[in-house]
KOLVEX-398747 format. One record per residue (C-alpha): residue in three letters; x, y, z. Coordinates in steps of 0.1 Angstrom, whole numbers, plus 2048, in hexadecimal, padded with zeros to 3 digits. Each point is the difference from the previous one (the first is absolute). Layout:
! KOLVEX-398747
AlaXYZ;...
! end
This chain:
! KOLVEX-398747
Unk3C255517D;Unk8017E2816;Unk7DE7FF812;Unk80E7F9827;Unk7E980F819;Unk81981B803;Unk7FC80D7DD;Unk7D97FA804;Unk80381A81E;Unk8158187EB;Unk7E78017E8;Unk7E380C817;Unk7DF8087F4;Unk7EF7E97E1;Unk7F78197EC;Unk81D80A7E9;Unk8068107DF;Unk80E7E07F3;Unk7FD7D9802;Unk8177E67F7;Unk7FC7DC7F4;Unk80B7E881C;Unk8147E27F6;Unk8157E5814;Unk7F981B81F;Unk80A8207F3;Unk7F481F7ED;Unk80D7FF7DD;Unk7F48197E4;Unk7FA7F57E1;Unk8187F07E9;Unk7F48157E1;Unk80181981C;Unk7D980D7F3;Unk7E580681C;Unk7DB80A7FC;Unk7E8816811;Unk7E67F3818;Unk7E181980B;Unk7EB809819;Unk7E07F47E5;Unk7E881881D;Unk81681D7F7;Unk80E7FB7D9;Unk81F80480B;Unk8267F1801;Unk8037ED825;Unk8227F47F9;Unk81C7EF7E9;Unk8057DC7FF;Unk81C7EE7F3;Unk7ED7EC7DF;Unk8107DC7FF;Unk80A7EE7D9;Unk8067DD7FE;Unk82480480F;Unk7F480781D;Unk7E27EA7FF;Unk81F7E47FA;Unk81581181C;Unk7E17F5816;Unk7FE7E17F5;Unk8207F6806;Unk7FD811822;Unk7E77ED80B;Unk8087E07EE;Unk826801819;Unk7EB80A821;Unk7EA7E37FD;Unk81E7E37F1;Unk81980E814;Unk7F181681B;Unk7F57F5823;Unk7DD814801;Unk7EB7DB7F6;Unk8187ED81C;Unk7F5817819;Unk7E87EC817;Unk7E08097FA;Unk7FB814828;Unk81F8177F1;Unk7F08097DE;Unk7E3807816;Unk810816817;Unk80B8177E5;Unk7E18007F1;Unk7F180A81D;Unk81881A806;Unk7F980D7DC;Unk7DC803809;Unk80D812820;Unk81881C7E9;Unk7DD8047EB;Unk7EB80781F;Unk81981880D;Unk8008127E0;Unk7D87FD7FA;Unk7F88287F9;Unk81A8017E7;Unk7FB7E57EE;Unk7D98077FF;Unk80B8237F2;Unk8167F27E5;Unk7E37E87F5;Unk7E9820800;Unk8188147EB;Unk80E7E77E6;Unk7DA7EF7FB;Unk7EA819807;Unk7E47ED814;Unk7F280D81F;Unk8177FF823;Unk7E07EA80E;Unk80A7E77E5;Unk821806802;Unk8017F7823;Unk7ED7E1802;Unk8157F47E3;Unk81F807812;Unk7F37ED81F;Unk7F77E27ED;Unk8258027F4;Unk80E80081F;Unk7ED7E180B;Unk8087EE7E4;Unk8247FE80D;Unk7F37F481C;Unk7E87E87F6;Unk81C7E97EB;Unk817807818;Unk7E77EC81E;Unk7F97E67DE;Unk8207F97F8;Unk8097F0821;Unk7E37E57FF;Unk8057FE7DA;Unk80B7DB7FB;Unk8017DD7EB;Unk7ED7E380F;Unk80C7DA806;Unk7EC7EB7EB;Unk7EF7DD808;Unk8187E77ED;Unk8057D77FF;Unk8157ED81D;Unk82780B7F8;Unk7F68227ED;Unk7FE82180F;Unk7FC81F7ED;Unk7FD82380B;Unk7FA8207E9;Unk81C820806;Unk7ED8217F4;Unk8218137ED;Unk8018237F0;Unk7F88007DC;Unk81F81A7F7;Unk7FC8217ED;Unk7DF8127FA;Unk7FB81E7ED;Unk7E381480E;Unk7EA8197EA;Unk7E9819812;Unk7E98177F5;Unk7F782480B;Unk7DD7FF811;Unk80E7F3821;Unk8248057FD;Unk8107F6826;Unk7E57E9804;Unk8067E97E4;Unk826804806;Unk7F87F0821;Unk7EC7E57F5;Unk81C7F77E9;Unk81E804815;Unk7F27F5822;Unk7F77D87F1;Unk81F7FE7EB;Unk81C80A81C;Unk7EB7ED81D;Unk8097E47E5;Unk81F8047FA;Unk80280D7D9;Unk81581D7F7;Unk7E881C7EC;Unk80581E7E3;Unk7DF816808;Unk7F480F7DC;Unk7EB822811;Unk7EB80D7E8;Unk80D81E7EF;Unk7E481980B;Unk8057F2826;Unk8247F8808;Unk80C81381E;Unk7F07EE81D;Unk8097DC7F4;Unk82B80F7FC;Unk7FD80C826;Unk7EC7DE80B;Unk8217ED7F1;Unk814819815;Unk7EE7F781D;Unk8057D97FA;Unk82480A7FF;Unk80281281F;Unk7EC7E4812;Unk81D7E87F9;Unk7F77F47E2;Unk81D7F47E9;Unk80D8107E2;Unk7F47F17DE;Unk7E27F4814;Unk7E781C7F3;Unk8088187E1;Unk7E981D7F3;Unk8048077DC;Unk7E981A7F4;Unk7FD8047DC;Unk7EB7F77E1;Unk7EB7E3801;Unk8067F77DA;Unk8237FE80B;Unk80B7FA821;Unk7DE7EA804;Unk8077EC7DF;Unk8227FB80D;Unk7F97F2822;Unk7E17EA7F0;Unk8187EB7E7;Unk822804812;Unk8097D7804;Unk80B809826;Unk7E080780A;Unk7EE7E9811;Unk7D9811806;Unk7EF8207F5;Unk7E480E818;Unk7EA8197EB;Unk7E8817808;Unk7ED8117EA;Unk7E97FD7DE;Unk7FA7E37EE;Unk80F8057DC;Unk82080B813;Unk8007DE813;Unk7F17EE7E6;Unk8278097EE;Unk8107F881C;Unk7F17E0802;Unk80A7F67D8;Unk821814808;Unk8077E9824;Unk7F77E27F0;Unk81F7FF7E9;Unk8157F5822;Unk7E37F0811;Unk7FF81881D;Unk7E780381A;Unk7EB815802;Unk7E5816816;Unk7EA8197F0;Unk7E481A812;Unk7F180F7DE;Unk7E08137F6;Unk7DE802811;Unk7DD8087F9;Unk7F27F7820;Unk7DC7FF807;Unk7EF80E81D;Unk7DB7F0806;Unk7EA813818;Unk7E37EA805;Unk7DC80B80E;Unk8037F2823;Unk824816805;Unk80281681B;Unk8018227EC;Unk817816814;Unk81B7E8801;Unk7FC7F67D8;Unk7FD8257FA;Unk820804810;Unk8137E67F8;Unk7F77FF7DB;Unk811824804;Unk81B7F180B;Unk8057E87EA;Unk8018167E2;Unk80F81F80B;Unk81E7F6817;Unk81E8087F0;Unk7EE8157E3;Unk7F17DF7F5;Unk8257FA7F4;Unk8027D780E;Unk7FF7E07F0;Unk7E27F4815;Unk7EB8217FC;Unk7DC7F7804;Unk7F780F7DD;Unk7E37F17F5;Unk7E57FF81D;Unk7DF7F27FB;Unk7DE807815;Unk7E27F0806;Unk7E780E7F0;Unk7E880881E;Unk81B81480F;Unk81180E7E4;Unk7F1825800;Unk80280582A;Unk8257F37FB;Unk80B8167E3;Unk7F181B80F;Unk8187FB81E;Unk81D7F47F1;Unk7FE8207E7;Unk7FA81881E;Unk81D7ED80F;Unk81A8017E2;Unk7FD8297FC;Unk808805822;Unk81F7F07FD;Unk81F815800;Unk81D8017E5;Unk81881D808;Unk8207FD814;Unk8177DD806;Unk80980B81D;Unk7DE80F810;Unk7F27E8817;Unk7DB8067F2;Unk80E7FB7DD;Unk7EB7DF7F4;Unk80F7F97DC;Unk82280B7F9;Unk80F8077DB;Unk7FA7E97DF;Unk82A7F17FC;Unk8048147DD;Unk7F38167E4;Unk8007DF7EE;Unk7EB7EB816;Unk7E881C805;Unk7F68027D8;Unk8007DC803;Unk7E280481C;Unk7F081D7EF;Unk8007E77E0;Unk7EF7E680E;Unk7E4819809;Unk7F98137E3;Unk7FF7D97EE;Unk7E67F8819;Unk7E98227FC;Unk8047FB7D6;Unk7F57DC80C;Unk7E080D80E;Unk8097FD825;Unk7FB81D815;Unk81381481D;Unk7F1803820;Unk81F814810;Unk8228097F2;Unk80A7F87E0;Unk81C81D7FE;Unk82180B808;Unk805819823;Unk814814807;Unk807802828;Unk80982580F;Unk8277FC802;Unk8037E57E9;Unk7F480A7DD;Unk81E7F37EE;Unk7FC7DC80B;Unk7E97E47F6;Unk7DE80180E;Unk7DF7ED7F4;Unk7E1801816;Unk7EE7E680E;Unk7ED7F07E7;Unk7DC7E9803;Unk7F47F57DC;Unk7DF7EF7FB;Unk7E97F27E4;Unk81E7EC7F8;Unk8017DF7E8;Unk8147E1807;Unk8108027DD;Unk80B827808;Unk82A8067FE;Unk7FE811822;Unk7EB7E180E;Unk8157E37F1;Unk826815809;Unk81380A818;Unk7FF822807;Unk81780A81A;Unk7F281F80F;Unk7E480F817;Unk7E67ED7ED;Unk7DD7EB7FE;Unk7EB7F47ED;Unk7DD7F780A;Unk7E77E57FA;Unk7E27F280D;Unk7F47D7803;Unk7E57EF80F;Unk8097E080A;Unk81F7EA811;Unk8077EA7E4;Unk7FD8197E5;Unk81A819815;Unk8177E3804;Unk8037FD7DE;Unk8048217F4;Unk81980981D;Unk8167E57F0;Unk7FD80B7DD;Unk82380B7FE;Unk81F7F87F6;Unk80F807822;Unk7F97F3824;Unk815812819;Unk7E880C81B;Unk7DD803803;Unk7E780D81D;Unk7DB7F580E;Unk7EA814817;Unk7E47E880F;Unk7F17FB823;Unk7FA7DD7F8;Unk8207E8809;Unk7F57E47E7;Unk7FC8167E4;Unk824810808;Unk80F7DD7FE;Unk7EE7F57E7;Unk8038207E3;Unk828800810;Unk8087D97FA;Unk7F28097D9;Unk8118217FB;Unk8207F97EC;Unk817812812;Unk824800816;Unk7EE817818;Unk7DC80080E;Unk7F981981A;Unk7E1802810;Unk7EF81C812;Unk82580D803;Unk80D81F7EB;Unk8267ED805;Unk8107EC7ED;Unk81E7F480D;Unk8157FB823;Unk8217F0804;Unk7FB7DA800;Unk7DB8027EC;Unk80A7F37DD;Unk80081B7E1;Unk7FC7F37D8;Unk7EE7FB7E5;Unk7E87E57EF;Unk8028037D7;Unk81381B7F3;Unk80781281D;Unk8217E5804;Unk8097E6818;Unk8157F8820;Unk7F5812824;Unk81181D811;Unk7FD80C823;Unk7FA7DF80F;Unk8167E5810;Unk7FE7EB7E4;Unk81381B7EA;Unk81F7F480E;Unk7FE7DE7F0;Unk8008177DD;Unk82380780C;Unk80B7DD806;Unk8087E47F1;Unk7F27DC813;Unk81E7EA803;Unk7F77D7809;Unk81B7EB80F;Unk7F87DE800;Unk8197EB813;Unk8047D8808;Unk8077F4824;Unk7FA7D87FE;Unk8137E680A;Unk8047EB7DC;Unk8108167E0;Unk7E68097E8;Unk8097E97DC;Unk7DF80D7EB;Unk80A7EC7E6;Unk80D7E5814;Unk8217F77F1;
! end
């Protein structure tokens, strides 16, 4: 089915039975013709069917977007047009926020308070490249008497985009807003647990005027469709988000046609509270930093380390804190932590736990699966604080990806410095301190992307988001995204009077 705004209309609500791949601007099943479940992970149960992509249709894609960027007019729009329809995508989202934020609840799980903040965030993301993109330019460059040369900022071409399931419109934004403000044509890889929300944000760039071929969907396995896309010779960039070993092979994988490359891995952020803090708002915003989104984000403040002079009045209230907070319904306004994403991840979690109690850590809250009152069937693990924990611990030195912390205490600036950066990874990181020269100083030492201070957030559209070390390389969210988009083109021309004869023959 041709997606016109007509057959948009026809279709009605989002939520559906079935979704389709979307390639060169229409629905298309599979060519194998299999599909695959996705759940509601709060419930246990079947959400929906979704057409499961192979490397045909991985190659249909390609080729889709390979024609809409050689031989399509999307990248010679003038920059105010591609701006007018991303703006008008951002206006389609708006329009449809409540159902959108309930499709995010249902096929993720996390709480509608996430939910909802994520899908704003998504929103302005369209309109954040779509204001960049029209300043977004080369420069004219000083050169010797006759020379003039200018730089021309061009779309790089096709780029396969892989997302993960923690913050599954979200990242789709992040991806898609840079990369059409551009110019590039994109395949979106949705992560198999997560799909739904990124097919209807394609169908939404489609009904905003977006050309066909310009943005594909192809849900499927990442060992397959992924693999594809990564070492198909007409793609020009891969943009990756999620954990190290997987982008550490798509890296080695890439690199066999030299494509660029952006990658938002793993995290094992450290959040220092140090003894001049003001204790409410660390208390709070260490809770924050932890527990949004079940704990389930890259730059989770996992590891959090407290002075010792302050260390028993602040455990004491950030304990108190943590069992008052509320896991139970997605869609309950009160609800505080939503669903773990699957029966896998959650043993995963548990895991790490039971290593760190047979380690000789100890649980100071949580530790155990729940099981919510309407939701027993789906994936639930409780807020969890774990102290008398050592640096060389499993759950201390990896990522653990749920509702998750572990505790320890330090005594002086330099020696928390250290330890906070004794980690492979160095994706965010968070200091609570009353004292402005301590905050610059600990934040211009911390190694990592993302320093917030005396803030809970990490991340608005235009503040720069990546990693130091192994938590990968190249910036999203910010203006200078778009030159990860674009290639720098420098014309160098001659206007003397004499002909040039370098060699004077």
């Amino acid at each position: 089915m041709e997606l016109t705004k007509e057959a948009i209309t026809e279709v009605g609500e989002m939520k559906r039975q079935h979704y389709a791949m979307i390639i060169n601007g229409e629905r298309v099943e599979s060519s194998s013709g299999n599909t695959f479940d996705t759940l509601n992970p709060a419930k246990g149960e079947t959400l929906a069917t979704v057409a499961k992509a192979n490397e045909e249709d991985a190659e249909k894609a390609v080729q889709a977007a390979r024609n809409a960027f050689d031989n399509g007019k999307w990248r010679k729009y003038p920059v105010g047009k591609r701006a007018r329809v991303m703006n008008k995508i951002a206006d389609i989202m708006r329009s449809r926020f409540k159902e959108l934020v309930e499709m995010e609840v249902l096929n993720s799980g996390k709480s509608v308070g996430a939910a909802t903040v994520q899908i704003n965030q998504s929103i302005e993301d369209f309109e954040f490249y779509a204001g960049a993109i029209v300043g977004h330019r080369g420069e004219v460059n000083n050169m010797p008497h006759g020379f003039f040369n200018y730089t021309h900022k061009e779309p790089l071409g096709v780029c396969a985009q892989i997302i993960p399931w923690n913050y599954p419109m979200m990242m789709a934004a992040w991806k898609i807003a840079p990369a059409i403000a551009a110019g590039c044509s994109v395949i979106i890889k949705p992560a198999s647990l997560t799909p739904i929300t990124a097919i209807i944000l394609n169908e939404i760039c489609h009904e905003a005027g977006v050309p066909e071929g310009v943005v594909n969907t192809v849900p499927g396995s990442g060992a397959v469709v992924g693999d594809y896309l990564v070492q198909h010779e007409d793609v020009n960039k891969v943009a990756f988000t999620g954990s190290t070993p997987t982008g550490k092979d798509i890296m080695e994988k890439a690199s066999q046609t030299l494509k660029r490359l952006t990658l938002e891995l793993g995290g094992k952020s450290p959040n220092i509270v140090f003894e001049d803090a003001d204790m409410e708002a660390a208390v709070a915003g260490s809770l924050f930093g932890i527990f949004f989104n079940t704990g389930q984000s890259c730059e989770a403040r996992s590891r959090m380390f407290v002075h010792e002079s302050i260390y028993d009045e602040f455990m004491e209230k950030f304990i108190e804190k943590t069992e008052k907070l509320v896991s139970g319904d997605p869609m309950d306004k009160g609800t505080h932590l939503g669903s773990i994403i699957s029966k896998d991840q959650l043993e995963i979690i548990d895991g790490y736990v039971q290593s760190a109690v047979q380690d000789g850590a100890k649980i100071a809250t949580g530790g155990k699966q729940i099981y919510p009152e309407g939701h027993e069937e789906g994936h639930w693990y409780a807020p969890t604080v774990i102290t008398d924990v050592t640096p060389d611990m499993k759950a201390v030195q990896e990522e653990i990806f749920g509702p998750v912390v572990v505790v320890e205490k330090f005594t002086d600036e330099k020696e928390v410095i250290k330890r906070a950066n004794d980690t492979k990874y160095g994706l965010g990181s968070a200091i609570w301190t009353t004292n402005q020269g301590r905050a610059t100083r600990v934040a211009h030492q911390i190694q990592a992307g993302i320093v917030m201070v005396n803030s809970p957030f990490s991340a608005f559209p235009g503040t720069p988001f990546g990693g130091y070390k192994q938590s990968g390389f190249g910036r999203e969210l910010t203006v200078e995204t778009l030159d990860l988009y674009m290639e720098d083109k420098s014309v160098l021309s001659y206007y003397g009077a004499k002909p040039l004869n370098p060699f004077n023959v």
